[in-house]
DRENPA-3360 file (N, C-alpha, C; in nm, 2 decimals, always signed):
BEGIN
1 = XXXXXXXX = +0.09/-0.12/+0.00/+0.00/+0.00/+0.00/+0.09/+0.12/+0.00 ~ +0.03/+0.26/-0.10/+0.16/+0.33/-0.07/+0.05/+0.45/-0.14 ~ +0.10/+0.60/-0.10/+0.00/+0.71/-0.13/+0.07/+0.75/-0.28 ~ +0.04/+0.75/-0.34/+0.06/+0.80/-0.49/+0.03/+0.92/-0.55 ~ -0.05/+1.00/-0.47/-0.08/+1.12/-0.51/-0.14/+1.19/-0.37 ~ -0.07/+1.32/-0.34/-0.07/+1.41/-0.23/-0.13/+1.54/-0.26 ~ -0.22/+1.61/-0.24/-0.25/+1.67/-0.26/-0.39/+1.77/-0.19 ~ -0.42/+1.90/-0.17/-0.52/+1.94/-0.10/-0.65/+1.93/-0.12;
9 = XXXXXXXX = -0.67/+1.89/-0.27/-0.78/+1.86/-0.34/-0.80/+1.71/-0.33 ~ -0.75/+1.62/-0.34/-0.75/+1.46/-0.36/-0.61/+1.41/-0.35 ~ -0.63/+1.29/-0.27/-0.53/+1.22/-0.23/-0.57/+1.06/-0.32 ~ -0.46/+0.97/-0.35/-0.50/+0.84/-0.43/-0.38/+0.77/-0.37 ~ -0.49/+0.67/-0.30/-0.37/+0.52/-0.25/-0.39/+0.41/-0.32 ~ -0.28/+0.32/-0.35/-0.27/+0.23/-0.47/-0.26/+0.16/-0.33 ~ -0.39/+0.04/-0.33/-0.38/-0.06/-0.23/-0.32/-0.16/-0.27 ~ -0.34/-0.21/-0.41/-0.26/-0.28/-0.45/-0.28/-0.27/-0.62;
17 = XXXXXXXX = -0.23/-0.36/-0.69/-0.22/-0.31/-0.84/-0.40/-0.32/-0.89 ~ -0.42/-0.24/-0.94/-0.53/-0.26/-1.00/-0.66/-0.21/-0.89 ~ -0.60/-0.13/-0.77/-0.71/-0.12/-0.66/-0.66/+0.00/-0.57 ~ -0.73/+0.10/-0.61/-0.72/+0.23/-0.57/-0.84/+0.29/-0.47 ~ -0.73/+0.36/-0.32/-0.84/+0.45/-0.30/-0.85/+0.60/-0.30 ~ -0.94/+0.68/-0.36/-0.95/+0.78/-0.38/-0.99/+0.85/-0.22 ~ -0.95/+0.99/-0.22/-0.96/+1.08/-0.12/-1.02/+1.18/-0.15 ~ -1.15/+1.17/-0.15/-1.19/+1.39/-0.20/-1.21/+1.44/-0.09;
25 = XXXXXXXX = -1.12/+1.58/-0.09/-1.10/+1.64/-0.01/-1.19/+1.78/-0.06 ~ -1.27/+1.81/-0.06/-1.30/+1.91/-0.12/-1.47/+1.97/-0.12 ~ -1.51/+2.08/-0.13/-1.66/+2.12/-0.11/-1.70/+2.19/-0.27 ~ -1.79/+2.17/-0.33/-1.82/+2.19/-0.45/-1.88/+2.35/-0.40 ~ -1.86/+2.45/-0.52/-1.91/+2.55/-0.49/-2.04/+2.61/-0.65 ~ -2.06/+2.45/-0.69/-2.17/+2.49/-0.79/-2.13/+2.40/-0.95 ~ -2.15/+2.44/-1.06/-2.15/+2.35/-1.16/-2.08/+2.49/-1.25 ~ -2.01/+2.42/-1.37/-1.95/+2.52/-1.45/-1.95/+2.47/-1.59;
33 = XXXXXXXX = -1.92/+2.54/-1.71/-1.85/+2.43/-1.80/-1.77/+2.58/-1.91 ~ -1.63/+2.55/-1.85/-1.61/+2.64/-1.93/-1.55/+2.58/-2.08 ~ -1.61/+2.67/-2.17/-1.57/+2.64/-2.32/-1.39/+2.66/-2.36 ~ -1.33/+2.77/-2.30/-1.20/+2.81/-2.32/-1.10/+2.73/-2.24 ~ -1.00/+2.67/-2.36/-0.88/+2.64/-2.23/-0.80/+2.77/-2.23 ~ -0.82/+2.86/-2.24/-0.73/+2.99/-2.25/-0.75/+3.04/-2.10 ~ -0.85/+3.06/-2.04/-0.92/+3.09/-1.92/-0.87/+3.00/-1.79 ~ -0.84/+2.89/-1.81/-0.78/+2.83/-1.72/-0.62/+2.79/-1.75;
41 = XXXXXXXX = -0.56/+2.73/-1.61/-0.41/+2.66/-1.61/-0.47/+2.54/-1.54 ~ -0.38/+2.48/-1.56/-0.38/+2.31/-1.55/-0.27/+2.33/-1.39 ~ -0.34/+2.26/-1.28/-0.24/+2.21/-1.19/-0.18/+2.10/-1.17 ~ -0.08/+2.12/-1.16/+0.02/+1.98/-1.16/-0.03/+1.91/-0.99 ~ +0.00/+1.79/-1.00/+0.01/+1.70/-0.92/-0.14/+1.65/-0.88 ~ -0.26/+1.70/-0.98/-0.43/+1.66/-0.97/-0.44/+1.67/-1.06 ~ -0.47/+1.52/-1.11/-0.55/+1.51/-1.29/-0.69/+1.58/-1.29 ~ -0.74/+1.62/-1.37/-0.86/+1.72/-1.39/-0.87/+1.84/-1.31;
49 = XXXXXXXX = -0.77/+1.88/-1.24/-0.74/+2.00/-1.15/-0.68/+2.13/-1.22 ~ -0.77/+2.21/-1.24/-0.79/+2.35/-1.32/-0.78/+2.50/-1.23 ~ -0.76/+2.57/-1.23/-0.73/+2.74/-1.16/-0.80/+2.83/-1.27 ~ -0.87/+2.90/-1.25/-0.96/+3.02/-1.32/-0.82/+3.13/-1.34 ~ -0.77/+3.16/-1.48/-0.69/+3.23/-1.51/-0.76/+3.39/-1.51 ~ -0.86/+3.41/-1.51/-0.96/+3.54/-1.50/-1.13/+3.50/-1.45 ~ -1.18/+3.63/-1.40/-1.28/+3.61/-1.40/-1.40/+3.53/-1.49 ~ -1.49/+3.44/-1.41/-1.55/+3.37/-1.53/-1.73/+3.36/-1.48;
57 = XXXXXXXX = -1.80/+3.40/-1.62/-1.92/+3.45/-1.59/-1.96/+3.30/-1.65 ~ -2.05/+3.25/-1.57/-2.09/+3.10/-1.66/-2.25/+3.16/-1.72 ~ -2.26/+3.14/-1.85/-2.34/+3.17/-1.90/-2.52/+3.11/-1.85 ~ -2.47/+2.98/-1.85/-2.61/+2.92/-1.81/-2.68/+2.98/-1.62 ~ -2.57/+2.90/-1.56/-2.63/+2.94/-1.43/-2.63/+3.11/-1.40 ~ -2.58/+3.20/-1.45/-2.52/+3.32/-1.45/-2.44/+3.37/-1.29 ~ -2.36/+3.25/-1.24/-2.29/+3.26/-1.15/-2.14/+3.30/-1.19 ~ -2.12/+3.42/-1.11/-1.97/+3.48/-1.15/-1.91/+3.35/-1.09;
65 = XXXXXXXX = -1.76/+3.30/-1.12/-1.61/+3.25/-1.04/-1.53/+3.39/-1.02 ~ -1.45/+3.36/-0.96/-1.36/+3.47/-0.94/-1.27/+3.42/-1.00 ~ -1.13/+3.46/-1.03/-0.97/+3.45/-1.05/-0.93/+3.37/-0.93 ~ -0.88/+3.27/-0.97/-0.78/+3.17/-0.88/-0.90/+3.07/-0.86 ~ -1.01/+3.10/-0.83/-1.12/+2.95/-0.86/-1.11/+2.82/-0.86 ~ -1.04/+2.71/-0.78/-1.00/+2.58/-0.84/-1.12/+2.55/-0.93 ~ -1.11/+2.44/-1.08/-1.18/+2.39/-1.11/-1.16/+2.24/-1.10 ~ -1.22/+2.16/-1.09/-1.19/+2.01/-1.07/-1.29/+1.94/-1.16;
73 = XXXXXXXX = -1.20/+1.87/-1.25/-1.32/+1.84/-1.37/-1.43/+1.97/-1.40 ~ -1.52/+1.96/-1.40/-1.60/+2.08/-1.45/-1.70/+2.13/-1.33 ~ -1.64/+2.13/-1.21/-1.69/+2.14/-1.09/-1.61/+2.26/-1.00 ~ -1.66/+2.40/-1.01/-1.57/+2.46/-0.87/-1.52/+2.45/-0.76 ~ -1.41/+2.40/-0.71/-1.42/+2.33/-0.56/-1.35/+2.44/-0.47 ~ -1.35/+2.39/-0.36/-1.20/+2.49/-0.28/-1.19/+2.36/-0.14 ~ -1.08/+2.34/-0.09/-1.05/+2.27/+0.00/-1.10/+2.25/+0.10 ~ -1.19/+2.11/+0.12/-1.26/+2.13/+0.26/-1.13/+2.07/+0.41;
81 = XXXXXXXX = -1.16/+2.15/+0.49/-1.09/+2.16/+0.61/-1.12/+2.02/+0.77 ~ -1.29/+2.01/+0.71/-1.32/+1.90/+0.85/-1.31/+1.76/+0.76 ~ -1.22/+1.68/+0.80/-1.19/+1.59/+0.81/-1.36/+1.47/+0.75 ~ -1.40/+1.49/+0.87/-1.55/+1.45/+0.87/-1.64/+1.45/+0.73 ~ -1.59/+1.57/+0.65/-1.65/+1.59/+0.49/-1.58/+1.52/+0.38 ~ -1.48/+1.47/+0.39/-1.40/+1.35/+0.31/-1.49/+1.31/+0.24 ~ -1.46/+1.24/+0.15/-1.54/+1.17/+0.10/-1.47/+1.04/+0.01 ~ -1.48/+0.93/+0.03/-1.37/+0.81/+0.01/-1.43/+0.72/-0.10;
89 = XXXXXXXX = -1.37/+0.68/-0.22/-1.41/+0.58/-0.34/-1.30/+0.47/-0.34 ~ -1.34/+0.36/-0.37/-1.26/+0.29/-0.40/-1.29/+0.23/-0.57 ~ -1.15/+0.22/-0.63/-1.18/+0.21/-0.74/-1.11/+0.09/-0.81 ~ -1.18/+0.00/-0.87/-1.10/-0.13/-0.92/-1.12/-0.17/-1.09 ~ -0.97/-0.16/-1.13/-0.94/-0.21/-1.25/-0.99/-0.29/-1.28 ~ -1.03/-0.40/-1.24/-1.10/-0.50/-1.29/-1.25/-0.52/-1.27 ~ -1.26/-0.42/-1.18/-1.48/-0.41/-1.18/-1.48/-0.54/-1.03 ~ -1.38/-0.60/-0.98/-1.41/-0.63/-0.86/-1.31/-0.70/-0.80;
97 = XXXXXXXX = -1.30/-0.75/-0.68/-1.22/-0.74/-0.59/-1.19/-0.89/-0.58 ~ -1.06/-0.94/-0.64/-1.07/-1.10/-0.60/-0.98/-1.18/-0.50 ~ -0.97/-1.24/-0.41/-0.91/-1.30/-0.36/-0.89/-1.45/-0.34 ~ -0.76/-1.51/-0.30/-0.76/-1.67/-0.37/-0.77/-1.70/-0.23 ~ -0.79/-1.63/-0.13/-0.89/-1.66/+0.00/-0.93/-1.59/+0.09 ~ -0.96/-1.61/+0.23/-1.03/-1.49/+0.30/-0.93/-1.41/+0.38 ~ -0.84/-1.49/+0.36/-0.69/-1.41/+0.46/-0.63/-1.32/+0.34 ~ -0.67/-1.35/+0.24/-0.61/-1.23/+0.11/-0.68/-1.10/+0.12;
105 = XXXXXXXX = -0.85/-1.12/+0.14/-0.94/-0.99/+0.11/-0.91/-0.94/+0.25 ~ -0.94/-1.02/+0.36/-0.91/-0.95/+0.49/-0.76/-0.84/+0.53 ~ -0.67/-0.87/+0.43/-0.56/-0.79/+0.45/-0.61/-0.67/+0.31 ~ -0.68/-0.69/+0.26/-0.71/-0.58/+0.14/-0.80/-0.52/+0.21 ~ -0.86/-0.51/+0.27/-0.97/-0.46/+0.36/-0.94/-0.38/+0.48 ~ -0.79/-0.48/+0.51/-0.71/-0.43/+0.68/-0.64/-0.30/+0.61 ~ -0.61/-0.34/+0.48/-0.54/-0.21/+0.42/-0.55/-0.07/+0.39 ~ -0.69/-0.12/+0.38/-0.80/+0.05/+0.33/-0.83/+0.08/+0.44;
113 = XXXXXXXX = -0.86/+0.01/+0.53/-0.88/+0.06/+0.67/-0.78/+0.12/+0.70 ~ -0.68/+0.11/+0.71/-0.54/+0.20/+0.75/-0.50/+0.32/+0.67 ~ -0.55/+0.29/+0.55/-0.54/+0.42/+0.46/-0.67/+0.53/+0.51 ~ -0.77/+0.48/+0.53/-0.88/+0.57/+0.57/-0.85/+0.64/+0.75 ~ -0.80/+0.54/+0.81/-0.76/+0.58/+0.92/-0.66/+0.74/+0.95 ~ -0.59/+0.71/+0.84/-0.52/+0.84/+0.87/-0.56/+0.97/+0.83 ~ -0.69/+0.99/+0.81/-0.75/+1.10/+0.83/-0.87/+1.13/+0.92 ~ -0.87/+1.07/+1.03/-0.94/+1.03/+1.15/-0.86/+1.18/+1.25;
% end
């Protein structure tokens, strides 16, 4: 088990090959879709993690963003702070979880528990 991606928006632990847990850390601040990639920058170290390079008027909902705005996928977010609002996925390459017995899945299980633990 090992953290693979650090970050204030989402954290991603590779439990094992093919079996990830995701970490969102984050509170949604409404829906967006912007048409321009000129308007945003791409942040490194969060795939689909976007920064509003200027103000942005979304046409449909007519909700201003401000400048500096994370976007995350096509979602405004900004860093949630309580622990308690996490929000945890697990995600598997293969569509499900197999083991060649119960002492296998019980340590895949003991494992995500320990990954979830450290934000307790």
């Amino acid at each position: 088990m090992e953290k693979i991606q650090s970050h204030a928006i989402k954290d991603i632990w590779r439990i094992r090959d093919g079996l990830l847990l995701e970490v969102h850390k984050f509170k949604t601040l409404g829906h967006c879709w912007i048409r321009s990639k000129k308007s945003v920058k791409q942040i490194r170290g969060c795939k689909g993690l976007t920064e509003l390079r200027e103000d942005y008027c979304d046409s449909y909902t007519k909700k201003t963003f401000s400048k500096g705005t994370l976007i995350y996928n096509t979602v405004p977010v900004e860093p949630e702070t309580n622990k308690d609002n996490f929000r945890f996925e697990i995600k598997s390459s293969g569509g499900s979880i197999f083991g060649k017995n119960a002492e296998e899945i019980k340590k895949i299980l003991n494992d995500i528990e320990k990954a979830i633990s450290t934000y307790e």
